[in-house]
MARLO-755457 format. One record per residue: x, y, z of N, C-alpha, C in turn; residue number from 1. Coordinates in pm, 1 decimal. Each point is the difference from the previous one (the first is absolute). Layout:
N
+----------+----------+----------+----------+----------+----------+----------+----------+----------+-----+
|      n_u |      n_v |      n_w |     ca_u |     ca_v |     ca_w |      c_u |      c_v |      c_w | num |
+----------+----------+----------+----------+----------+----------+----------+----------+----------+-----+
|        X |        Y |        Z |        X |        Y |        Z |        X |        Y |        Z | NUM |
...
+----------+----------+----------+----------+----------+----------+----------+----------+----------+-----+
END
This chain:
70
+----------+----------+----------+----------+----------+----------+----------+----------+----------+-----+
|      n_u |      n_v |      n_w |     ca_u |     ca_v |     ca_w |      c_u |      c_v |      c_w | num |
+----------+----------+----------+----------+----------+----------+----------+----------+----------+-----+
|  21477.7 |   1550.7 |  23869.2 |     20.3 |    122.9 |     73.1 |      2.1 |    -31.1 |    150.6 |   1 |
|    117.9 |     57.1 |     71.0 |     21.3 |    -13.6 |    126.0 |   -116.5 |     70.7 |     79.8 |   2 |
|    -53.6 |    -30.8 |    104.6 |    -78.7 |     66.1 |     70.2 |     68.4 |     22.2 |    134.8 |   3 |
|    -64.8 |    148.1 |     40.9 |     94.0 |     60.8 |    125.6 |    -77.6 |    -38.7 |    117.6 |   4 |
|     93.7 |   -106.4 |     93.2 |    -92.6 |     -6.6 |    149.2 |     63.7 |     87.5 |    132.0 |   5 |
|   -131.5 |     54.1 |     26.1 |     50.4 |    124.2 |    127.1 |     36.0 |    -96.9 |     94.7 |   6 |
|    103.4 |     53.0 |     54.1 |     64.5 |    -69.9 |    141.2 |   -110.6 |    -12.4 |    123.9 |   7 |
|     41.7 |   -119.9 |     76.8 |    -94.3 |     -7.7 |     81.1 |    -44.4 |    147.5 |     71.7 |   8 |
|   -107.7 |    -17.3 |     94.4 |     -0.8 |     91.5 |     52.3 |     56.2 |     66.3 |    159.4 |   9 |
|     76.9 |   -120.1 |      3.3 |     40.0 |    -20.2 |    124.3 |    128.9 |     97.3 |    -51.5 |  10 |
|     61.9 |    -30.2 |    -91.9 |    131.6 |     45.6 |    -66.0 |    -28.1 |    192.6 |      8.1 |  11 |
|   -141.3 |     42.2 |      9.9 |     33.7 |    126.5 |     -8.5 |     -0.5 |     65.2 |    126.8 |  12 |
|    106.5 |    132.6 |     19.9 |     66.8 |     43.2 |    108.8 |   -133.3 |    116.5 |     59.5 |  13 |
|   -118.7 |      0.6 |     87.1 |    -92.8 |     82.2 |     41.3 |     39.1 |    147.2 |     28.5 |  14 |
|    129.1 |     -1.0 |     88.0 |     78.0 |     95.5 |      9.3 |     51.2 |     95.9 |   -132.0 |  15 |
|     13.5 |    -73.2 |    -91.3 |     82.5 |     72.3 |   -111.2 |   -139.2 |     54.0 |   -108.3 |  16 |
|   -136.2 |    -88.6 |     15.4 |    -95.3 |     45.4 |    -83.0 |    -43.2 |    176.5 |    138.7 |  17 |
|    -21.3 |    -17.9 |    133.4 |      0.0 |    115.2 |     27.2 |     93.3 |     87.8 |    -47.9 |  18 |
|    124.3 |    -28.1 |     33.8 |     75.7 |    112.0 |    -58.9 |    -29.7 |     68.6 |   -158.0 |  19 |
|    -18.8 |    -60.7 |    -84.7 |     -1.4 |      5.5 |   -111.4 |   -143.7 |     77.2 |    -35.6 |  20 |
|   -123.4 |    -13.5 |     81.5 |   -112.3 |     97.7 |     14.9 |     -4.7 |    103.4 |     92.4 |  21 |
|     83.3 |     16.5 |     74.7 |     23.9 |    157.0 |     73.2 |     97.5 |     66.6 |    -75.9 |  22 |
|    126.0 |    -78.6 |    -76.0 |     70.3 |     86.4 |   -135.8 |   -109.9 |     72.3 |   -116.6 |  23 |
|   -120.6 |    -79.1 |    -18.5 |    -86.9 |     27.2 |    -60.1 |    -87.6 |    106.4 |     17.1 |  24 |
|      8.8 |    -25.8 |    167.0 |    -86.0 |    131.9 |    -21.8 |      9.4 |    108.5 |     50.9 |  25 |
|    173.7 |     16.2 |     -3.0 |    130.6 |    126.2 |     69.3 |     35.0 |     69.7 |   -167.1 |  26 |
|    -19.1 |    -66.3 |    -74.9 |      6.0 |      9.5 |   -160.2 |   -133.0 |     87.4 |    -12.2 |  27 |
|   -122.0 |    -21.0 |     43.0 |   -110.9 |     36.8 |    -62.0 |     47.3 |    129.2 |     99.8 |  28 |
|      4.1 |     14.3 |    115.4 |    -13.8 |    115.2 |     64.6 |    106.3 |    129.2 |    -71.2 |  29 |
|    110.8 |    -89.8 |      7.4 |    109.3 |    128.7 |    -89.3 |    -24.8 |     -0.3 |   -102.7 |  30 |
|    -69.3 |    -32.5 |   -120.4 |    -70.8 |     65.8 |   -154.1 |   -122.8 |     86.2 |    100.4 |  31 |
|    -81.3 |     -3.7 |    107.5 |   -159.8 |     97.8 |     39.4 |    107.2 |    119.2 |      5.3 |  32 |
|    130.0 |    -49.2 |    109.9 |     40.3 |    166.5 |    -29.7 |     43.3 |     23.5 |    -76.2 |  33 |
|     69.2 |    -18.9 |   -118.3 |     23.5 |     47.5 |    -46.9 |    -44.2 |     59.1 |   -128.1 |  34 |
|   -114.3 |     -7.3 |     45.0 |   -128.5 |     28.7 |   -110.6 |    -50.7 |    139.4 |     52.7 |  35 |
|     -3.3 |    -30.4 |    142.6 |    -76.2 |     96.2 |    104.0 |    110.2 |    192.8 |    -24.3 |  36 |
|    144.5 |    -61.0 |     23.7 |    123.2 |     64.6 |     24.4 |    -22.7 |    107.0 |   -166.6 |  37 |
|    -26.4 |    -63.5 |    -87.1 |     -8.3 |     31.5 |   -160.4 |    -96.8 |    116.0 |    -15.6 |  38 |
|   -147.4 |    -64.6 |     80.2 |   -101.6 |     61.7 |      0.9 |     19.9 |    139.8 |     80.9 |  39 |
|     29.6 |     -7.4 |     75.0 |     44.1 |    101.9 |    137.9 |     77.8 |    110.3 |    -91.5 |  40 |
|    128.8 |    -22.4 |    -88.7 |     76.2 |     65.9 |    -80.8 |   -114.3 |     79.6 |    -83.8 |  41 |
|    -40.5 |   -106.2 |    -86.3 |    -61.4 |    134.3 |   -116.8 |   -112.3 |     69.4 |     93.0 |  42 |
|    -25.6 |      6.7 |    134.4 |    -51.7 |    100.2 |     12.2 |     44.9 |     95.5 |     18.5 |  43 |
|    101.8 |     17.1 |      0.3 |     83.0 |    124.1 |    -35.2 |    -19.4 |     87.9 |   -127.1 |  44 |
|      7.4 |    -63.8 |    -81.8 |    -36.1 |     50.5 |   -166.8 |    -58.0 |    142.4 |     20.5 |  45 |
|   -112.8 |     41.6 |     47.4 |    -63.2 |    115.8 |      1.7 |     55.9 |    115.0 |     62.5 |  46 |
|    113.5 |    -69.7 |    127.1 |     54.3 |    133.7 |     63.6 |    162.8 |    -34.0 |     -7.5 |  47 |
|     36.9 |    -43.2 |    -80.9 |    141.4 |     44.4 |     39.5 |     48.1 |     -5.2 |   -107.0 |  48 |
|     90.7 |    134.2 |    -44.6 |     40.9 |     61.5 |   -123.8 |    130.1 |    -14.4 |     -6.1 |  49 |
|     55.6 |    -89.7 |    -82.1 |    182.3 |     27.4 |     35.5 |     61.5 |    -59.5 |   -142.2 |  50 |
|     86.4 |    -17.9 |    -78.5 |     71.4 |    -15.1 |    -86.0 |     -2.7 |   -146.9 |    -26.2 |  51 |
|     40.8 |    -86.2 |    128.4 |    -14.8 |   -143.7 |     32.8 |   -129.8 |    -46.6 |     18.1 |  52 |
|   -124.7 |     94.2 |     -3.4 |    -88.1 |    -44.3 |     39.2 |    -51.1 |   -158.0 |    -63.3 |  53 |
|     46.7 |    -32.6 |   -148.2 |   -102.9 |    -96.3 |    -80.8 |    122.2 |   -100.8 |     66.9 |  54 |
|    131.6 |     -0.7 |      6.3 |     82.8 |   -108.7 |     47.4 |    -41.2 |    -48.1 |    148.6 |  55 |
|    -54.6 |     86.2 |     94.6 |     -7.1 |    -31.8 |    137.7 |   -163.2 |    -69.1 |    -44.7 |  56 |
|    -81.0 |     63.0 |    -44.1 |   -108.7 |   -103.1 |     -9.2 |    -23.6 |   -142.1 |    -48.0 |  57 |
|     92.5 |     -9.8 |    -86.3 |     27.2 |    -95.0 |   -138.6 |    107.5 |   -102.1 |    126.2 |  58 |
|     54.9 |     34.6 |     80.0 |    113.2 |    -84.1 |     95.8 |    -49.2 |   -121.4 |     73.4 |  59 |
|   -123.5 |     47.1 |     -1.6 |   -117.1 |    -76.4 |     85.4 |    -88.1 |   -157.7 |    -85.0 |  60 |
|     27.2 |     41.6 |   -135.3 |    -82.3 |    -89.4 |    -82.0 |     65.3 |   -111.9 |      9.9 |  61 |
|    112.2 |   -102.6 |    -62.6 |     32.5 |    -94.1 |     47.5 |    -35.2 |    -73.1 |    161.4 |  62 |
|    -66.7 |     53.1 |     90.5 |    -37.7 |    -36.2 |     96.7 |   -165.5 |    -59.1 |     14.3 |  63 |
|     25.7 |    121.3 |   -106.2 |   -226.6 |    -58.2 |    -31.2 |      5.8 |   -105.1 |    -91.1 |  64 |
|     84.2 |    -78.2 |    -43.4 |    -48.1 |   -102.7 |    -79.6 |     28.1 |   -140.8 |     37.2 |  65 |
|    -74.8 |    -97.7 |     -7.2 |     33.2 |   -107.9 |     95.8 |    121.3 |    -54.8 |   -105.8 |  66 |
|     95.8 |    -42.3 |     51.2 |    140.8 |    -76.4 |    -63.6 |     -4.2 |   -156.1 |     18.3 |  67 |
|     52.1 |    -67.6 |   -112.4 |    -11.9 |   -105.3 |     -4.9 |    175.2 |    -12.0 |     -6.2 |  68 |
|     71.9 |   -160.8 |     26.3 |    152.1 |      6.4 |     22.9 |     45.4 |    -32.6 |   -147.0 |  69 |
|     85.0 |     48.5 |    -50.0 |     69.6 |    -12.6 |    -83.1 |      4.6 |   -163.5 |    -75.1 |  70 |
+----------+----------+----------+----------+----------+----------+----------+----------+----------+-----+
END
């Protein structure tokens, strides 16, 4: 069995590991809102009466759930 050797460490780009942890945690911030944005919605539930009401609340859910990529 082949064994995997990590590239030196000189070989890795410092620049590209920052980038790659502020993507990380621009990712975490847009799932808080959109958890927050979800939450904010169903407080509506109690006062607002309309035909669309369960679709406009329900519009919001795909946002509250953290997504993983295809």
């Amino acid at each position: 069995m082949r064994r995997h050797t990590p590239p030196p460490l000189w070989d890795i780009d410092p620049d590209g590991v920052r980038r790659v942890l502020k993507l990380k945690t621009t990712a975490s911030d847009i799932r808080a809102t959109g958890k927050d944005v979800h939450t904010a919605f169903q407080a509506l539930d109690p006062v607002y009466d309309a035909p669309e009401q369960e679709e406009l609340l329900d519009s919001t859910l795909p946002h509250n759930t953290r997504r993983t990529p295809a």
